[in-house]
DRENGU-478532 format. One record per residue (C-alpha): residue in one letter; residue number from 1; x, z, y; chain. Coordinates in steps of 0.5 Angstrom, whole numbers. Layout:
<pts>
a|NUM|X|Z|Y|A $
...
</pts>
This chain:
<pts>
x|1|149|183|204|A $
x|2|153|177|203|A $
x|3|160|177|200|A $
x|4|162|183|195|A $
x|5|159|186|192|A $
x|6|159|191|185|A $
x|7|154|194|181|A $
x|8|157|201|177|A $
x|9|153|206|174|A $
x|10|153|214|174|A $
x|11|158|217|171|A $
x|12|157|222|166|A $
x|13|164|223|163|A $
x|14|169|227|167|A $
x|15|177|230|167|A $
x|16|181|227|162|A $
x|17|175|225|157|A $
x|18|175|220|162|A $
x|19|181|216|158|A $
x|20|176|214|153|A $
x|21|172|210|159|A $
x|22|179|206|160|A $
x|23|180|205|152|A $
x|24|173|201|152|A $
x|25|175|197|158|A $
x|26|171|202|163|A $
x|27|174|204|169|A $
x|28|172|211|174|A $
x|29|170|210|180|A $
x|30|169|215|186|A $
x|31|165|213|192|A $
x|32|164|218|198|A $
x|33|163|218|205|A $
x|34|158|217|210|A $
x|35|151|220|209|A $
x|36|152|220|202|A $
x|37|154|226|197|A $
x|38|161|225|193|A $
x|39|159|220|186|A $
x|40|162|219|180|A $
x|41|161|213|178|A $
x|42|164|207|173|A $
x|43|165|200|173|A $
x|44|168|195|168|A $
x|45|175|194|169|A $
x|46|175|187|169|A $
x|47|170|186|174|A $
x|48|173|191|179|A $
x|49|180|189|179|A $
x|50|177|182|181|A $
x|51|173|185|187|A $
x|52|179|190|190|A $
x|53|184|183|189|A $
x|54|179|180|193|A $
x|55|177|186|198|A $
x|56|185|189|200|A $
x|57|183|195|204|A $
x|58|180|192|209|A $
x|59|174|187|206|A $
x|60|166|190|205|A $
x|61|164|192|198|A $
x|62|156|193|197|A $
x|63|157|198|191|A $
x|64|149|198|187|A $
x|65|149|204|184|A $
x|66|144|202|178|A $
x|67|137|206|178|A $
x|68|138|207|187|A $
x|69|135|203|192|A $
x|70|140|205|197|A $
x|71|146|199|199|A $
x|72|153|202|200|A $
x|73|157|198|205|A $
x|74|165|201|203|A $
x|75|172|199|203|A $
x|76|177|200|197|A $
x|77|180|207|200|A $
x|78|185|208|194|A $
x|79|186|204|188|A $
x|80|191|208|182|A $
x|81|195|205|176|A $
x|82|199|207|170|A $
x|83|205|207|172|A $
x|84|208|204|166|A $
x|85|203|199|163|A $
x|86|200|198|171|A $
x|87|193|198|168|A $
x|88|188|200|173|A $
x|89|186|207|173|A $
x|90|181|209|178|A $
x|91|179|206|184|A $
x|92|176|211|190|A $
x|93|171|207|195|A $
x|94|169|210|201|A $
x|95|162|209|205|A $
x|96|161|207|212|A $
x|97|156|208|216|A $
x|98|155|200|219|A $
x|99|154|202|226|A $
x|100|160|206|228|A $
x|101|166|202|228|A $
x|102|172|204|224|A $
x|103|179|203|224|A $
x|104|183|198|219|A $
x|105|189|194|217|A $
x|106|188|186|217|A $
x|107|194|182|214|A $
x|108|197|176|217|A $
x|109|199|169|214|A $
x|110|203|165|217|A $
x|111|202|158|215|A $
x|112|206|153|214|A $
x|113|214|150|214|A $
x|114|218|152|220|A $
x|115|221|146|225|A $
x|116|227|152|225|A $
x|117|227|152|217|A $
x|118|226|146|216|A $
x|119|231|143|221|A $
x|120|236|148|223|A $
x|121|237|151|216|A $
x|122|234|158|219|A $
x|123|230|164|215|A $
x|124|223|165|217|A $
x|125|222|173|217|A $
x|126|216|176|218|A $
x|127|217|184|220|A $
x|128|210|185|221|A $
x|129|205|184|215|A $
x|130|199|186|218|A $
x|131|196|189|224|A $
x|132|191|195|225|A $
x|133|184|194|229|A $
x|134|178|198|230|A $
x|135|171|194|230|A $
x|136|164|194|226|A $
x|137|164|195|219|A $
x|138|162|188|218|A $
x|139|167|185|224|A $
x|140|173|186|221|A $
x|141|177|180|219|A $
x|142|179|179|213|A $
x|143|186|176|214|A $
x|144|189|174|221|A $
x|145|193|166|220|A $
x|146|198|164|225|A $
x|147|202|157|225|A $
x|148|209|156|223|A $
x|149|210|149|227|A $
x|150|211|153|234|A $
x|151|217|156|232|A $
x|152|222|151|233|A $
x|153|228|154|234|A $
x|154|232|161|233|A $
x|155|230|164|240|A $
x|156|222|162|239|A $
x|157|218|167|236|A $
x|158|210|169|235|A $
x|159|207|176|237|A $
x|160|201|180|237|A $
x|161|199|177|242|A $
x|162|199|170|239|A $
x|163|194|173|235|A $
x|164|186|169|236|A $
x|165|181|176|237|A $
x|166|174|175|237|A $
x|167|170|179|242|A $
x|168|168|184|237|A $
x|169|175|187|235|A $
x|170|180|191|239|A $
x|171|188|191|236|A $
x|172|191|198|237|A $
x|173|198|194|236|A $
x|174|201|193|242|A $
x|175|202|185|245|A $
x|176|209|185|245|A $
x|177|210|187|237|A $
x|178|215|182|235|A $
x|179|210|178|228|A $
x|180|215|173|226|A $
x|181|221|169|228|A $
x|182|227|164|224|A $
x|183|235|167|224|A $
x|184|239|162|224|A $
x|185|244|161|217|A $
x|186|250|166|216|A $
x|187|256|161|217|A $
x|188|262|164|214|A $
x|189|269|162|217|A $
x|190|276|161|214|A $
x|191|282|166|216|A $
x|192|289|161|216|A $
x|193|295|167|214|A $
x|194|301|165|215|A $
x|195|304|166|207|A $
x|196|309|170|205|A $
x|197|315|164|205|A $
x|198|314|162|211|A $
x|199|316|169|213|A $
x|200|321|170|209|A $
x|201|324|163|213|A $
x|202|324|166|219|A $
x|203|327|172|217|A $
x|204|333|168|214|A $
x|205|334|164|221|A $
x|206|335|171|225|A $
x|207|340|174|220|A $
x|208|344|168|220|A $
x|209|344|168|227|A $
x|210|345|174|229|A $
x|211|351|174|224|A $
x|212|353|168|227|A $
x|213|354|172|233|A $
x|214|358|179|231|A $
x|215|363|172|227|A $
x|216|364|170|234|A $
x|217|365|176|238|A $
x|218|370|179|233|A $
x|219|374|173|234|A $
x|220|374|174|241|A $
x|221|377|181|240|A $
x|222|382|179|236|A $
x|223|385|173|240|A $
</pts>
């Protein structure tokens, strides 16, 4: 098979002996599945980090169990770290059998700078990372990559149905869902507030003329 591939061997060590493995640079590994009964295995830990970064959940891995024949096409099901040192732990893979298609998550990437970024000064937001998609084991992408210079201004936007889909795989995503698109910037605006003093005019103004005016009546009274 070509692309990834690792080999593992069985695992005799189990339950909490296994964190000897793991201080001597070995990490557990369960694979189960199609066709197959429930493994424990073990890798070493700097080969298998480097595979299930480059796998995600979504790229097939042919698992060699050394001493078999048999080939393991799989996808990383569940990875586990240590939540302090974020060491690798464990690492579940899951069998599938080649000639029954499968669902799986497949990022997306949008590539490039945006007119509407560059240009206007707007932000680039990508509310969907990633779409699901069933197809053959061996037909699901590994990334799906979209052009950043089709979004001119704030009111242009990609989709899913922007995305190019082979053939061979079926997006469960609706073709309407909003992938990405550019708000424009906030602009803050200044509020002018009359000052106190000039209040204090106003009101200064009125008082002397209603006095004025109270002057002049009794005046008037007198006379």
């Amino acid at each position: 098979m070509d692309g990834l591939s690792l080999t593992v061997l069985p695992r005799e060590i189990t339950g909490k002996k296994v964190s000897t493995l793991r201080r001597d640079g070995i990490t557990p590994v369960h694979l189960y599945g199609s066709g197959i009964d429930s493994q424990s295995l073990q890798a070493e830990t700097a080969t298998i980090g480097k595979v299930i970064t480059q796998a995600g959940t979504n790229v097939p891995v042919n698992i060699v169990i050394e001493g078999q024949n048999s080939e393991n096409i799989c996808f990383v099901r569940e990875v586990q770290f240590h939540p302090v040192t974020e060491r690798l732990v464990h690492v579940d893979f899951i069998r599938v059998d080649v000639t029954k298609p499968i669902r799986a998550n497949v990022p997306i990437n949008i590539d490039g700078l945006a007119p509407a970024v560059r240009n206007l000064g707007g932000t680039l937001l990508q509310p969907l990372q990633s779409v699901t998609v069933e197809a053959l084991p061996m037909d699901i992408p590994i990334v799906y990559t979209l052009q950043a210079d089709s979004l001119i201004d704030f009111d242009t936007n990609l989709y899913v149905r922007d995305l190019d889909i082979s053939d061979t795989v079926e997006i469960i995503n609706d073709d309407d869902e909003l992938v990405a698109g550019v708000v424009a910037p906030r602009i803050e605006r200044e509020v002018s507030v009359i000052g106190s003093d000039a209040e204090g005019t106003d009101g200064e103004a009125t008082e002397g003329g209603e006095a004025d005016s109270a002057t002049s009546e009794e005046g008037q009274t007198t006379e």
